[in-house]
C-alpha positions in Angstrom: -11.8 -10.0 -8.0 -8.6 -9.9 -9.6 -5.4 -10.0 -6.9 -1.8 -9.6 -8.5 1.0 -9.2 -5.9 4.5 -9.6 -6.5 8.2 -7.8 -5.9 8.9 -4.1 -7.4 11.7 -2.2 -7.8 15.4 -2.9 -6.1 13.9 -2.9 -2.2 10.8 -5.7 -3.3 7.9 -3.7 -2.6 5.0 -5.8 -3.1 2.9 -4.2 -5.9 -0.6 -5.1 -6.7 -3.0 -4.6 -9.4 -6.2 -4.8 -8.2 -8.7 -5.4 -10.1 -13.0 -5.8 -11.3 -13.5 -8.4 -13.8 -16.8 -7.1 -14.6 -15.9 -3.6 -15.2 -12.4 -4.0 -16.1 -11.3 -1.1 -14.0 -8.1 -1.6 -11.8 -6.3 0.5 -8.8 -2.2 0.3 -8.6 -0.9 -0.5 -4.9 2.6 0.5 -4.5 3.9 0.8 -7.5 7.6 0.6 -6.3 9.2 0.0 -10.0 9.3 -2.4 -12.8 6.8 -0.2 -14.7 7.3 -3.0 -17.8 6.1 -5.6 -15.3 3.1 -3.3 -13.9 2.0 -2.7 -17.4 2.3 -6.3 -18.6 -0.4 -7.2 -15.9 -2.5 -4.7 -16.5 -2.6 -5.1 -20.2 -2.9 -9.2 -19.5 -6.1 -8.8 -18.1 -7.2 -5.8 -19.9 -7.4 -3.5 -17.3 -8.3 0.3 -16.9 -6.4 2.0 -14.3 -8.6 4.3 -12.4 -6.3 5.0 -9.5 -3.2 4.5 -7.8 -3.2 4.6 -4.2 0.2 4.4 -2.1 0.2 2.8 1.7 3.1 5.3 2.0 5.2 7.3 0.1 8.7 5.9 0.9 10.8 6.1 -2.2 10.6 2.2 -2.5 7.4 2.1 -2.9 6.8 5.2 -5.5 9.4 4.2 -7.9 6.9 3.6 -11.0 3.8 5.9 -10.1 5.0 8.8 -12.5 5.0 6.2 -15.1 2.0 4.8 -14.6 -0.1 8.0 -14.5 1.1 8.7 -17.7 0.2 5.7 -19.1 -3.2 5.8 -18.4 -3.8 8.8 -16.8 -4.8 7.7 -13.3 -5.2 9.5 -10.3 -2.1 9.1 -8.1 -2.8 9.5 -4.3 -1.4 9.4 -0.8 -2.3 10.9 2.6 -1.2 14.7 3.3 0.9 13.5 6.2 3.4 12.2 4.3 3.5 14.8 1.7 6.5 16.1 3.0 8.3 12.3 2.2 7.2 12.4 -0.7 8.7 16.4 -1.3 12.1 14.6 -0.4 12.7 11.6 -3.2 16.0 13.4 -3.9 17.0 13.0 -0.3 16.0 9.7 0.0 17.4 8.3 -3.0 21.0 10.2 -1.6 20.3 8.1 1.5 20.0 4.5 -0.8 22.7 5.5 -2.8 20.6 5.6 -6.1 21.4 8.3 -8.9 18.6 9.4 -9.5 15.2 10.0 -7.5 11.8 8.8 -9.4 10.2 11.8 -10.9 7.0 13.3 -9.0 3.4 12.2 -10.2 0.8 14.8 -10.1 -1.1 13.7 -7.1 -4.5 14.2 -6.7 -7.0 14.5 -3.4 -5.0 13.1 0.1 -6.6 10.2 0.8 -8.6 9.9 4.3 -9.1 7.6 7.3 -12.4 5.8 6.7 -13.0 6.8 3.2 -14.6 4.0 0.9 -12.8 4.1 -2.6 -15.6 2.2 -5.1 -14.1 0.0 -7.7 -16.9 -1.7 -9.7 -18.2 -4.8 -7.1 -15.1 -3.9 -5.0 -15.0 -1.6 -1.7 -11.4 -0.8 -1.0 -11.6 1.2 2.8 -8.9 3.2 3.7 -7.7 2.8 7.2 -5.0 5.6 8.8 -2.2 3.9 10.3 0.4 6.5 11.4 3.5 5.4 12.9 6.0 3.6 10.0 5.4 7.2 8.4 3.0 10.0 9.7 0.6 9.2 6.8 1.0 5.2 6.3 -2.6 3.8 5.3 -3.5 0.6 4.8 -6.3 -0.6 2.9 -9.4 -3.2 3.9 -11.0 -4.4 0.3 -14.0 -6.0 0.5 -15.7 -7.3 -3.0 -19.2 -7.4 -2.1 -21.8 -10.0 -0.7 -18.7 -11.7 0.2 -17.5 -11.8 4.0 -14.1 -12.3 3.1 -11.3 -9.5 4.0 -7.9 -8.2 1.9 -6.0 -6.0 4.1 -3.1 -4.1 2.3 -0.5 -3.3 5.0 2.4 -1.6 3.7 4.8 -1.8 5.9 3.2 -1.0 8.9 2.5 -4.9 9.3 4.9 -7.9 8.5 4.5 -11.6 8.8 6.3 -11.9 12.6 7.4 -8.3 12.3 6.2 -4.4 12.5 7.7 -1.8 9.6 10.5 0.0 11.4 10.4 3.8 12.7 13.5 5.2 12.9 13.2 7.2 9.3 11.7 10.6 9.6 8.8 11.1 10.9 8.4 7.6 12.5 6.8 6.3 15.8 7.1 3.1 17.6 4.0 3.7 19.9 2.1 5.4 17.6 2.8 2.1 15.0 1.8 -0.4 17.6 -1.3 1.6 18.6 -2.5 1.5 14.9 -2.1 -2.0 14.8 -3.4 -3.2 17.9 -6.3 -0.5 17.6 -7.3 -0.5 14.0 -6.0 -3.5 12.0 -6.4 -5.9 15.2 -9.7 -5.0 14.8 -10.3 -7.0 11.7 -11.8 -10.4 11.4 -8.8 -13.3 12.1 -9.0 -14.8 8.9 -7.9 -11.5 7.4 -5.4 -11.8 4.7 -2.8 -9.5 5.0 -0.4 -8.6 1.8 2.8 -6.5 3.6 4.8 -4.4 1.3 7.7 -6.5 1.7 7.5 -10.4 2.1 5.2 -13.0 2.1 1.8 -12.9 3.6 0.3 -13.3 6.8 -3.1 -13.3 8.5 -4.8 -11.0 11.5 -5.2 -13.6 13.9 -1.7 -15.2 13.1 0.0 -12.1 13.6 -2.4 -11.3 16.7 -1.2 -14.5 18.3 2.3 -14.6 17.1 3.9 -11.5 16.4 6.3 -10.7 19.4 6.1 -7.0 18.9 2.2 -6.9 19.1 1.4 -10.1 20.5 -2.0 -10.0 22.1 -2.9 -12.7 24.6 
């Protein structure tokens, strides 16, 4: 399975290009900006972009989606409850100060809770996590006949930390239900890749996190 993480756009959204080494067909995480560097690690590997898939739609972390649908003509997708963030880049970029908001991809079916996304020997799960946004997701890939667990938190899930919910539409007890409830869920050795920041693991966080800290 191929795993590329690292900083996009001015905020350092963690972008990843995920990928099947067998089939050569990839899915975009986040693509907050930086399309040249999205692009270079796609084209390194020789990837196929089937879809891009967003854990929210925050304007950090939709910076390069436009571009990369028309690159290769991928399926851009988030979940209908945050449709309505995504209807206001313009306001959003007002709020950061930026000139300009990142044009609007043409997104395809919302995604849903529980719905398995098939990328060659890779099964990337969609798991609902409102409460960051009203339609955060986060995303459980499994490659498989392996045990082993990728969890894709956006930022509903830091290393020590929660994603914060005082932008519209947020909810602290809603976010701490979806964490304690869905992604606490997971097996401990789950790796966790936040949007922002290095990463963490379920049973770390479980232990350690003061605002979700389960004894």
């Amino acid at each position: 399975m191929i795993v590329e993480t690292f900083p996009a756009g001015p905020l350092g959204c963690n972008c990843t290009i995920l990928g099947d080494p067998s089939t050569k067909q990839a899915i975009v995480i986040d693509p907050g900006g930086d399309f040249p560097a999205i692009e270079a690690v796609i084209a390194e590997h020789g990837l196929t972009v089937k879809a891009i898939l967003h854990t929210h739609t925050h304007i950090d972390h939709v910076g390069a989606t436009a571009a990369v649908q028309k690159k290769h003509g991928a399926a851009a997708r988030i979940h209908e409850g945050d449709e309505f963030l995504y209807s206001i880049l313009p306001i959003q970029a007002q709020m950061l100060g930026m000139r300009t908001a990142p044009e609007h991809a043409e997104l395809e079916a919302a995604l849903r809770d529980d719905e398995v996304i098939g990328l060659g020997g890779i099964d990337l799960r969609v798991i609902h996590t409102p409460g960051h946004t009203p339609g955060s997701c986060c995303f459980e890939v499994r490659q498989k006949g392996d045990d082993a667990v990728l969890l894709f938190a956006g930022d509903t899930l830091f290393c020590r930390s929660v994603g914060r919910t005082d932008l519209w539409g947020g909810d602290q007890a809603a976010l701490v239900s979806s964490i304690k409830k869905k992604l606490f869920a997971l097996p401990d050795p789950t790796r966790v890749v936040c949007g922002h920041g290095e990463d963490t693991t379920i049973g770390e966080e479980r232990r350690e996190n003061p605002f979700v800290r389960v004894r």
